[in-house]
N, C-alpha and C positions, 0 to 999 in steps of 0.2 A: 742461418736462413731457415726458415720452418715450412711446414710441410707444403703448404698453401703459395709459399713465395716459389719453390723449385717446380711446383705444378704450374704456377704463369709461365715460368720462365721458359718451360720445355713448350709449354702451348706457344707460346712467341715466337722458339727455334722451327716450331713446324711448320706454323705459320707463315714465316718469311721462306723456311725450304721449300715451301704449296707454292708461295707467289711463283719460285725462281724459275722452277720445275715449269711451271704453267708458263708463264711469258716466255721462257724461251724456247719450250715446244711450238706454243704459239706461233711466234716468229718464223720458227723452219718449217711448219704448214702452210703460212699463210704466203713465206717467201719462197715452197714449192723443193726449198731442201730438203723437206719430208714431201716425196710427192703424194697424190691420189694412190690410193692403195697399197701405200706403205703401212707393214706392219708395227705396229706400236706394242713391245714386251715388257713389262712391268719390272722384270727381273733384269732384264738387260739392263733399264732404265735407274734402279736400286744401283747397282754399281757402280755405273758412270756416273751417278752424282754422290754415291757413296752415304745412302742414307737407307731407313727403312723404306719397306713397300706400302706403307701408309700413305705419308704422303705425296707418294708418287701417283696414289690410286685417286687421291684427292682432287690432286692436280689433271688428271685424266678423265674426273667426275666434270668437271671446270667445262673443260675442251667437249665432252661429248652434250652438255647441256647446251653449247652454243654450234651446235651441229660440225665442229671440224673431226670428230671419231666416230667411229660407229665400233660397238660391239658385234661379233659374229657370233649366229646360234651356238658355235663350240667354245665361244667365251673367249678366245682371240679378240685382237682389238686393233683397227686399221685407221689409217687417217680415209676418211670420207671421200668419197668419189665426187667430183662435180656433174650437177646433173645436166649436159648438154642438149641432151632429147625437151626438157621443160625451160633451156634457156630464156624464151620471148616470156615466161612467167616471172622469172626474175628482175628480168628488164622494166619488164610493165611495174613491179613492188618500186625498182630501183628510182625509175623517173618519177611516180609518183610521190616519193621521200626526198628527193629533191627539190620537187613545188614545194608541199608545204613546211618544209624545215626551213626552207631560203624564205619563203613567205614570213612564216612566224619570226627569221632572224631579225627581218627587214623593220616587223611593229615591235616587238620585244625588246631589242638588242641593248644592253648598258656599254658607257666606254669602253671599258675594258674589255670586255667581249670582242669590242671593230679593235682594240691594237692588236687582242692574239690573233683573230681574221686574219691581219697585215702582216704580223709574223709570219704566218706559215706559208701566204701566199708569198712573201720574198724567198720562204726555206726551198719553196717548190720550186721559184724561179732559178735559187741560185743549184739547185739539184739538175734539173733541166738541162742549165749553161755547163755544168760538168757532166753531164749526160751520164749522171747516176740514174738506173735503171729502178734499182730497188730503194734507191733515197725517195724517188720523183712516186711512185705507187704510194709511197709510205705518208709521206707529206698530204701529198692528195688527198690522201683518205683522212689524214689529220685536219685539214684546212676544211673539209665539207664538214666534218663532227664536228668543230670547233663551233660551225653554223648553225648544225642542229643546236647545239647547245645553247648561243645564244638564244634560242627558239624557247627555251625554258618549258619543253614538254618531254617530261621524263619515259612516255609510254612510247614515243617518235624515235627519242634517243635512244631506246634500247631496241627499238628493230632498225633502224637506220643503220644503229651502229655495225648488228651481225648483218647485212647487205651487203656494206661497204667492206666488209671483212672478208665475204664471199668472192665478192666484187675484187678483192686483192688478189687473191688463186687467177680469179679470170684475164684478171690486167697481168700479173707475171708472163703469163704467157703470151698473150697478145698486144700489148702494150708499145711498146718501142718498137717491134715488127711490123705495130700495121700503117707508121708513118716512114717505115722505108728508109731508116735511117735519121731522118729529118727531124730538128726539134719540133715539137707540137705546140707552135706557135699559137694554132689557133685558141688552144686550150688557156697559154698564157692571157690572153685579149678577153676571154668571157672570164677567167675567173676576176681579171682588176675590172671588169662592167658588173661582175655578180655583186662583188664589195660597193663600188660606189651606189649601186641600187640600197643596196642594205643600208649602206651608212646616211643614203637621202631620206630615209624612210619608206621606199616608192614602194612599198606592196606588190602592183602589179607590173610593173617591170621586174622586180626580181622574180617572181612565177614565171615570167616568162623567157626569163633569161635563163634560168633555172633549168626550164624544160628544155630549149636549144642545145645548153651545156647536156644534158643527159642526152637529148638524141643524138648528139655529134659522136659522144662515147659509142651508145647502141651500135651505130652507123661504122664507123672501125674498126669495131672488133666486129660486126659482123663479118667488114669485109675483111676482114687478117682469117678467118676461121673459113671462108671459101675459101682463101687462096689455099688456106692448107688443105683443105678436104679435095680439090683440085690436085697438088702436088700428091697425094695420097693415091691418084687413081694411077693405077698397072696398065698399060698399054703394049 
């Protein structure tokens, strides 16, 4: 093998080590195994997956570009606090990426595009019906990207996507709590009305379906997030 073949080959191995390192910190951020200001060690992290500190730093470059790390002045490294004091800022980005991705899926969308739609919304329903907590956030967020995507605007799809990603920290916690146990039927009913909108072509039914879908979210976790701040109070 010469010299230029063993240099791909190791860039490959690091490569796939960056993805693995990343997706699966990813994952335990975003599903709150790694909570809000947990510390993130490089060295620690070199161990457990039993490679250099390279590409662990790589992979960490990854996560803090899409705002789930922050580094601290002393160069420690934490998974990223959510910002609750600016929540209604996010909400207001959130519904907004909802019009116009559902919009754009609705004039856009190719076949293929409406069968993964239907996919994920079955994945979601059949998560639901086993009241997988962490399936049903996961699907969710997969079934609205799937939308944007059909939207074929790649500038929507990459803030959409870190929203929805933020938006998964927010639903871990508040998600299944604030319907009380209850499947969130209602949720199932708008997403198979957001698909038929899309797959009619109807533009302004799906904006508007769209926006309902986002305020009904807005509207539960606000209200999951009083009860808590309620149970929080010392009497």
């Amino acid at each position: 093998m010469s010299a230029s073949d063993t240099t791909a080959t190791a860039e490959r191995k690091r490569g796939s080590g960056v993805r693995m390192v990343y997706e699966l910190l990813r994952d335990q951020i975003l599903d709150l195994e790694l909570p809000p200001g947990a510390i993130v060690d490089e060295i620690q992290l070199a161990d457990r997956f039993g490679m250099s500190r390279t590409p662990i730093r790589e992979a960490l470059v990854r996560l803090a570009a899409e705002g789930l790390i922050d580094t601290l002045p002393n160069r420690s490294t934490m998974v990223s606090q959510i910002d609750f004091a600016n929540l209604h800022t996010f909400f207001d980005a959130l519904t907004l990426m909802y019009r116009v991705t559902t919009r754009l899926a609705a004039e856009h969308h190719q076949p293929a595009d409406l069968d993964r739609i239907r996919r994920l919304q079955r994945a979601y329903e059949d998560a639901a019906q086993a009241r997988d907590e962490i399936a049903m956030i996961a699907t969710n967020r997969d079934f609205h990207y799937a939308i944007a995507e059909a939207g074929r605007n790649r500038y929507y799809l990459s803030l959409f996507g870190r929203l929805l990603d933020e938006g998964r920290r927010i639903l871990r916690l508040y998600y299944y709590s604030s319907f009380e146990g209850e499947l969130p039927g209602e949720y199932l009913r708008e997403h198979e009305a957001i698909v038929q909108a899309i797959a009619a072509r109807d533009i302004e039914a799906a904006d508007r379906l769209a926006r309902a879908h986002a305020d009904q979210i807005v509207r539960q976790i606000g209200k999951a997030i009083t009860r808590d701040r309620r149970q929080d109070i010392a009497i």
